[in-house]
C-alpha positions in Angstrom: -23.0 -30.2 -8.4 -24.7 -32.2 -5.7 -28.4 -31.5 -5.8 -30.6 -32.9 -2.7 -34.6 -32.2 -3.9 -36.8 -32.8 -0.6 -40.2 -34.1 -1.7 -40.3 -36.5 -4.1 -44.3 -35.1 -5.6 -45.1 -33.6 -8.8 -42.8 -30.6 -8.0 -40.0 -32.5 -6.8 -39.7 -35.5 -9.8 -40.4 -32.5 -12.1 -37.3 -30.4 -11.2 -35.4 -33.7 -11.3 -36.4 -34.9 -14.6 -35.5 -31.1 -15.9 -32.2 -31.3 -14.0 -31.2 -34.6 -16.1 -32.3 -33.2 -19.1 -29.7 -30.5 -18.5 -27.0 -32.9 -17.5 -26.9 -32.2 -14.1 -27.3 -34.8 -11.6 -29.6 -35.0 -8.4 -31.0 -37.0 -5.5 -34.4 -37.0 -4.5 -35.6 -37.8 -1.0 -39.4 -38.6 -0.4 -40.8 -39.4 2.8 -43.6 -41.6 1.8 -42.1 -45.5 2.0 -44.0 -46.3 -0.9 -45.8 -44.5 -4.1 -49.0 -45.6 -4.6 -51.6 -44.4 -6.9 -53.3 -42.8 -3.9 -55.9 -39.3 -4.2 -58.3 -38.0 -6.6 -58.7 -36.3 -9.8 -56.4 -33.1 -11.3 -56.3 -31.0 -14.6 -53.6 -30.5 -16.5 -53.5 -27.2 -18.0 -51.7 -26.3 -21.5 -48.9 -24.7 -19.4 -48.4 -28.0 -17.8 -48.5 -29.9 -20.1 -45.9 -27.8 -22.1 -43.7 -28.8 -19.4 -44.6 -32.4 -19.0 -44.4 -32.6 -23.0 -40.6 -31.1 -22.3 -40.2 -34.3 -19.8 -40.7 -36.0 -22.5 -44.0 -37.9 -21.1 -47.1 -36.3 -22.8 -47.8 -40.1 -24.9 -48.1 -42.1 -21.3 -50.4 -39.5 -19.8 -53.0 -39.0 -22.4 -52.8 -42.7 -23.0 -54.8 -42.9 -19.4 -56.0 -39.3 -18.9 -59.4 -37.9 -20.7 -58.8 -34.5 -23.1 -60.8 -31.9 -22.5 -63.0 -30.3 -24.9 -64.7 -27.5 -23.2 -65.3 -25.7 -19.8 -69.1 -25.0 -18.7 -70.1 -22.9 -16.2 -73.5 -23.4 -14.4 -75.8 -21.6 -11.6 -76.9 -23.6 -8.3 -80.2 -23.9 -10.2 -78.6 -25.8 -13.5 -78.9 -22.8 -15.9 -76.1 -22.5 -17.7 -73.9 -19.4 -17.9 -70.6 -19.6 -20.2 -68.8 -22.6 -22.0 -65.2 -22.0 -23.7 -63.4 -24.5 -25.6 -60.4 -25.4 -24.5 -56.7 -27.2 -25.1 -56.0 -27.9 -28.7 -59.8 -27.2 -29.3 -59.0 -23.6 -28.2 -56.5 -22.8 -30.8 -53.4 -24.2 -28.0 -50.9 -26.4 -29.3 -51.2 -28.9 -26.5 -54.5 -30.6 -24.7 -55.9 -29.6 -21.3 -55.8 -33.2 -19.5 -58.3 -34.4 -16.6 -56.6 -37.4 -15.1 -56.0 -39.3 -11.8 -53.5 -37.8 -9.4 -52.1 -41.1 -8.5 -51.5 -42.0 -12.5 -49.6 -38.3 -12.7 -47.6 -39.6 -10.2 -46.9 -42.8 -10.9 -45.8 -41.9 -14.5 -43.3 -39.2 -13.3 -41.7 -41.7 -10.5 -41.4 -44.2 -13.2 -39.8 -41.6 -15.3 -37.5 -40.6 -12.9 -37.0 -44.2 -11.9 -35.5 -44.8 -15.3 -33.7 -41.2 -15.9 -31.8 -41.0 -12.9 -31.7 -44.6 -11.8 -33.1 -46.1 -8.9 -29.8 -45.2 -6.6 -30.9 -41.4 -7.0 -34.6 -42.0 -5.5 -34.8 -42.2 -1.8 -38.3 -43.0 0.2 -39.0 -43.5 2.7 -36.9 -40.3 4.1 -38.6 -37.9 6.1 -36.6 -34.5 6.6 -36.4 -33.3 10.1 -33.9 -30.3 9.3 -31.6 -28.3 7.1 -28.2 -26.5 8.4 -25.7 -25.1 5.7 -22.6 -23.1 5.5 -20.0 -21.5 3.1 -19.5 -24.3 1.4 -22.7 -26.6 1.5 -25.9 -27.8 3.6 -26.5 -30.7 5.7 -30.2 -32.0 5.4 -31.8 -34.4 8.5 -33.3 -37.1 8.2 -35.6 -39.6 10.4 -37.3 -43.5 9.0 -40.7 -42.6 8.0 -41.9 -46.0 9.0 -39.7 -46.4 12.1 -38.9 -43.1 13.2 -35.3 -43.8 13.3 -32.4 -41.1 12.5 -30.7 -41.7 9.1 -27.8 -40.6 8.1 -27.3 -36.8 7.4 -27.1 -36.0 3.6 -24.3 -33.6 2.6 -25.6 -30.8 -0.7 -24.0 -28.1 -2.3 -28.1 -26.6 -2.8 -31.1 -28.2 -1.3 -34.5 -27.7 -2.9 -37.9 -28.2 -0.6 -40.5 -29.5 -2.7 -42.1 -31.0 0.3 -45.4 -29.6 -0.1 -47.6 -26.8 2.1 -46.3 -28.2 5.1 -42.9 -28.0 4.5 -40.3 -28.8 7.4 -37.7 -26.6 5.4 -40.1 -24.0 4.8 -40.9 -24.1 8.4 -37.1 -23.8 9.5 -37.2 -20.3 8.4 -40.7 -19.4 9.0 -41.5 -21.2 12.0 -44.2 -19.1 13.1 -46.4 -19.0 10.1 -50.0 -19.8 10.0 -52.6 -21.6 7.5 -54.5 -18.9 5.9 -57.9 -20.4 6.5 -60.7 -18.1 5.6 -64.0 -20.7 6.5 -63.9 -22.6 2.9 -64.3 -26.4 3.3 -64.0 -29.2 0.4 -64.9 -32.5 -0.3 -63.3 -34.5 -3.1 -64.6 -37.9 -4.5 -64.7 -40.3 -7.8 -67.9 -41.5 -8.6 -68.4 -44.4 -11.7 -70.9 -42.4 -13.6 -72.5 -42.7 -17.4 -70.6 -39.7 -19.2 -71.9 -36.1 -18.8 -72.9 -33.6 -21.2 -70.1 -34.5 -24.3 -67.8 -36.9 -21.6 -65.2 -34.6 -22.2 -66.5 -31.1 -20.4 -64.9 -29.9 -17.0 -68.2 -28.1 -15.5 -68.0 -25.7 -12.5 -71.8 -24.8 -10.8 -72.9 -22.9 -8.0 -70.4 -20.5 -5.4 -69.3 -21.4 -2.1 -71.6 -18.9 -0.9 -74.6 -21.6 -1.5 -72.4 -24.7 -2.4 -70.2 -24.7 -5.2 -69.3 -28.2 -7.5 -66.7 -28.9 -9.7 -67.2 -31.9 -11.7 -64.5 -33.8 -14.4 -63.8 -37.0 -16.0 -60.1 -38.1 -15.6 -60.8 -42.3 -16.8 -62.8 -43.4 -19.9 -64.8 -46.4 -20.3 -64.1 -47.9 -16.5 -66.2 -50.5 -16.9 -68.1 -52.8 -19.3 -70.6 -50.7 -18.9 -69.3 -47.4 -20.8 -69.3 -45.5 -17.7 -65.9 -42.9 -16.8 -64.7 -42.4 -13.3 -65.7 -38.8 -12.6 -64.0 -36.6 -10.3 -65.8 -33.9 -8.1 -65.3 -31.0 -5.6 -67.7 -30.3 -3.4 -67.0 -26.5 -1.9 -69.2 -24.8 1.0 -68.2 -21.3 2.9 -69.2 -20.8 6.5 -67.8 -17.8 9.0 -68.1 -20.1 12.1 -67.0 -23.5 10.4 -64.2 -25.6 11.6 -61.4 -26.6 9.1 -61.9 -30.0 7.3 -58.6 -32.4 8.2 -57.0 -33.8 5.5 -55.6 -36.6 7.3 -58.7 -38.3 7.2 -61.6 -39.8 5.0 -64.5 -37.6 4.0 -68.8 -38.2 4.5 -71.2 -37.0 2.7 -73.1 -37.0 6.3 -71.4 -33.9 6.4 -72.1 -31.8 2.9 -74.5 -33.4 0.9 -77.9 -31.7 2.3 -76.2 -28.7 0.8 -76.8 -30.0 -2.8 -80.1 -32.2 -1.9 -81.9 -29.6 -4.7 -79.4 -30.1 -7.3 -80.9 -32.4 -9.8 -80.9 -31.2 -13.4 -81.5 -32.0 -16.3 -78.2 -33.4 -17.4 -76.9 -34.1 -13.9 -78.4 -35.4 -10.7 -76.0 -34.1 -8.5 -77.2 -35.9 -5.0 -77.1 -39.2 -6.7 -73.0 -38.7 -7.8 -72.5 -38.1 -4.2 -74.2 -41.3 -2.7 -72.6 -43.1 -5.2 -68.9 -42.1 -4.7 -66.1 -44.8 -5.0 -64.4 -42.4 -2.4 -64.4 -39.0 -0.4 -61.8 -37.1 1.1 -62.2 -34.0 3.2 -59.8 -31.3 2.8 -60.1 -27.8 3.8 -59.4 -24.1 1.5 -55.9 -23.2 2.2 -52.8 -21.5 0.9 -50.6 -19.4 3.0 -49.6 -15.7 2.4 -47.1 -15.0 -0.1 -43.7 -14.8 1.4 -40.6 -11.8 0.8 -38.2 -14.7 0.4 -37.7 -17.9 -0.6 -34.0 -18.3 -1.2 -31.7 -18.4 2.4 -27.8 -18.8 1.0 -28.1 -22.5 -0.5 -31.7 -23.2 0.3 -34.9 -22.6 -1.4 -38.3 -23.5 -1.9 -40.1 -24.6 -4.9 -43.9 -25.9 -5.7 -46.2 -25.9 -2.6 -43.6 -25.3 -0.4 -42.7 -22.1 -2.1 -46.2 -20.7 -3.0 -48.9 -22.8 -1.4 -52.4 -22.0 -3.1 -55.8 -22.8 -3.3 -56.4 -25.3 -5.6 -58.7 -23.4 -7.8 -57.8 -23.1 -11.8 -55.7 -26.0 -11.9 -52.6 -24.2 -11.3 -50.6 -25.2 -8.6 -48.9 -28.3 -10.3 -48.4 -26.4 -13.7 -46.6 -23.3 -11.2 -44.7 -26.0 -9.5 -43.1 -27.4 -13.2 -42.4 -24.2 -14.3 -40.5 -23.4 -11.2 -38.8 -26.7 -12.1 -38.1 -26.0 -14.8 -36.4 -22.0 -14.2 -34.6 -23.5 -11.5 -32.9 -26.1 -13.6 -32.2 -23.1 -16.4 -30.6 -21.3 -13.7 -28.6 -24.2 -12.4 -27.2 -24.9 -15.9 -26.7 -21.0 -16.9 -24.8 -19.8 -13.7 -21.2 -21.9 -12.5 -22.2 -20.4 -8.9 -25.2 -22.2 -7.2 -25.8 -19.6 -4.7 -26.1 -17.3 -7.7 -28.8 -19.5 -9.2 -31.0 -19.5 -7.1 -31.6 -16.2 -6.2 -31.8 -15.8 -10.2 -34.8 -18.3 -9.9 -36.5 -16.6 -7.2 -35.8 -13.2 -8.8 -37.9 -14.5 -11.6 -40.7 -16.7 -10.1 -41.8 -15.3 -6.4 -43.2 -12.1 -7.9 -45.4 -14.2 -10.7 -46.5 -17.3 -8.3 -47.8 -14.4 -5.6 -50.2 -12.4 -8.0 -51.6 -16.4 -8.7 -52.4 -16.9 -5.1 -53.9 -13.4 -4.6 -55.9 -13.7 -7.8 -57.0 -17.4 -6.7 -58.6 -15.8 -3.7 -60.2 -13.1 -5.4 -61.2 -13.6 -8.4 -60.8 -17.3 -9.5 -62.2 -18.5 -12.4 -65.5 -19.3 -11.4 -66.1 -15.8 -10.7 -68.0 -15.8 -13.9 -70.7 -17.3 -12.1 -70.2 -15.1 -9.2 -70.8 -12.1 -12.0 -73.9 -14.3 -12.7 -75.3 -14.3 -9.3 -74.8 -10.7 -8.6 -76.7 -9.9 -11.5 -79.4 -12.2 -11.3 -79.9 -11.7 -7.3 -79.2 -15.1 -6.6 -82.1 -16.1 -8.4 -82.8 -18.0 -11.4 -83.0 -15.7 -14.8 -84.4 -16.7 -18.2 -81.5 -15.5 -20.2 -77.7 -15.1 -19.7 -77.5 -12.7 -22.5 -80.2 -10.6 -20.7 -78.0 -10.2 -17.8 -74.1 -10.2 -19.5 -72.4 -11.1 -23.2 -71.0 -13.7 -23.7 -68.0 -11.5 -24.7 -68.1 -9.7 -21.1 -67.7 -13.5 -19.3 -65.0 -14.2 -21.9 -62.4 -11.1 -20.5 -62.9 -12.7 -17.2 -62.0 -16.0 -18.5 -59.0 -14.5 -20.5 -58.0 -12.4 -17.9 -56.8 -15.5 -15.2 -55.4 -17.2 -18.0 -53.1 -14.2 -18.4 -52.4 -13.7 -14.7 -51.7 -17.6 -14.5 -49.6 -17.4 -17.3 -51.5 -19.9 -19.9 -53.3 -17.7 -22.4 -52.9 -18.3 -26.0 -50.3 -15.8 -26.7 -48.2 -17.1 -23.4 -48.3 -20.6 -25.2 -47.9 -20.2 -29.2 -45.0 -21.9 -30.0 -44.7 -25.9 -29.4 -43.2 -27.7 -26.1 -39.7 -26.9 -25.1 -37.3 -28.7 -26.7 -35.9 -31.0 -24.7 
């Protein structure tokens, strides 16, 4: 079976390191001309990392990622709301991992590098167009650098893992919008002494009044014991334009937002002015869509169910659509067959994720907080809500997002 994966990110090496561990053979086309460790911080959930562990590359990422041992949640004033322990140190048989993008990345090209073999992994190849018929689909390519037309690649299935702005998706949704609803970001890494126990992923505030969400994803940086720390900055306005994600990020721009925000164990304005780097991105996903599969097309990560990055789930949904696909592939002799099979069991699941992300993320614990308290500082969670009440609503996304404990008893897939 000749496989042609379109986007050569975390979705697309994913699917092609669980293709070769299924035997089956693939070639993956990525436009960038060259991977770099490029972007910020991301947290690799215990569903993720049950399919990374499956990859077989759990060892090289938490040899340069930081575990994480708990998740705090905080008010705009400091006062804190909820902690929950969390990976192995929540009864899970794998670790919830901050790390850099750019390392994730790196270690799953490498990966693939040496799975597949360097003939199988094409940059540099930006795709332009799919057509198909009975028996196969031609893919389009231009030069990413050059702009120049390569030469068409022939597939029995083709597979768009090329991210929220997908050119395939876009072939047969070619009038869809952005769902933008006012939400802006700013991402940055900041050298920083560690905070609270150097392992805890804290989120403070709403993007009603300016929300952060603040990891470490490298240890002991410098000589100095300080960890790179990775942060979101999140604000909400009705009239605001949408951030662009092509370019950098200021804190010109958001930082007068959290000018107030010095704490006791965090002076928030000060890990904004001293950032390594920003990036401005703005809130988006796009509605949930009736199909993804067209004949011997289909879509898959981003491309398939762009949403917003809240929870840390939108590279753990892209490896697990990896790996159903790949299931599929090897299960059923008819491709066609397959991947309406995958879509049949993924589409339904990855939709409820983006409605939930917009609805009730995980931080609505402290939007629970703020209703209660008026938006004003209390002396007392446990005068306002239990500890018990904030834990369903922490349990409850982990259920809907498919990593609760009893969704992830038994040990990594075996390979």
């Amino acid at each position: 079976m000749n496989i042609a994966v379109i986007g050569g990110g975390i979705a697309g090496l994913g699917f092609a390191l669980a293709l070769k561990r299924k035997g089956l053979a693939c070639d993956v086309y990525e436009s960038v001309p060259e991977v770099r460790e490029l972007g910020v911080g991301i947290t690799l959930l215990p569903h993720a990392m049950r399919e990374l562990a499956a990859l077989g590359v759990q060892d090289k990422l938490e040899a340069v990622a930081i575990e994480n041992l708990e998740s705090v949640f905080f008010n705009r004033y400091g006062q804190f709301i909820y902690s929950e322990p969390r990976g192995r140190h929540a009864g899970y048989p794998l670790p919830e991992l901050g790390i850099h993008r750019g390392k994730l990345h790196r270690i799953l090209f490498e990966e693939a590098l040496a799975q597949l073999g360097p003939q199988h992994i094409h940059t540099g190849y930006r795709c332009v167009g799919v057509e198909q018929d009975e028996s196969g689909a031609t893919v389009h390519f231009v030069d990413t650098t050059t702009g120049a037309q390569r030469p068409a690649v022939r597939a029995d299935i083709v597979v768009a893992c090329d991210g929220i702005n997908s050119a395939i998706r876009k072939h047969f949704y070619p009038d869809e919008k952005m769902a933008f609803a006012g939400i802006n970001t700013w991402r940055g890494v900041t050298r920083h002494k560690p905070i609270l126990t150097g392992k805890s992923y804290m989120r403070v505030g709403t993007i009603d009044t300016g929300k952060m969400v603040i990891y470490p994803i490298v240890d002991n940086i410098d000589a100095d014991g300080n960890q790179l720390i990775n942060w979101m900055a999140e604000i909400q306005g009705e009239a605001d334009a949408m951030n662009d994600w092509n370019q950098s990020g200021s804190a010109r721009d958001f930082a007068d937002i959290f000018k107030d925000w010095r704490f006791p164990w965090l002076d928030v304005p000060a890990l904004i002015a001293n950032a390594d780097q920003i990036l401005e991105y703005p809130m988006v996903d796009k509605d949930p869509v009736p199909q993804w599969t067209f004949g011997r097309v289909t879509f898959m990560g981003d491309a398939a169910h762009p949403m917003y990055p809240r929870g840390s789930n939108g590279s753990a949904q892209a490896l697990i659509d990896g790996r159903t696909l790949a299931e599929q592939l090897a299960q059923n002799s008819d491709p066609v067959v397959a991947l309406q099979s995958y879509e049949k069991l993924r589409l339904a699941p990855t939709a409820k994720i983006v409605e939930t992300n917009r609805t009730v993320p995980p931080d609505f614990i402290i939007m629970k907080a703020n209703e209660l308290s008026g938006g004003k500082p209390f002396n007392h969670i446990d005068e306002l809500i239990s500890q018990d009440e904030l834990r369903k609503i922490s349990e409850n996304y982990a259920r809907i997002a498919g990593f609760s404990r009893e969704a992830l008893t038994g040990t990594a897939r075996p390979a």
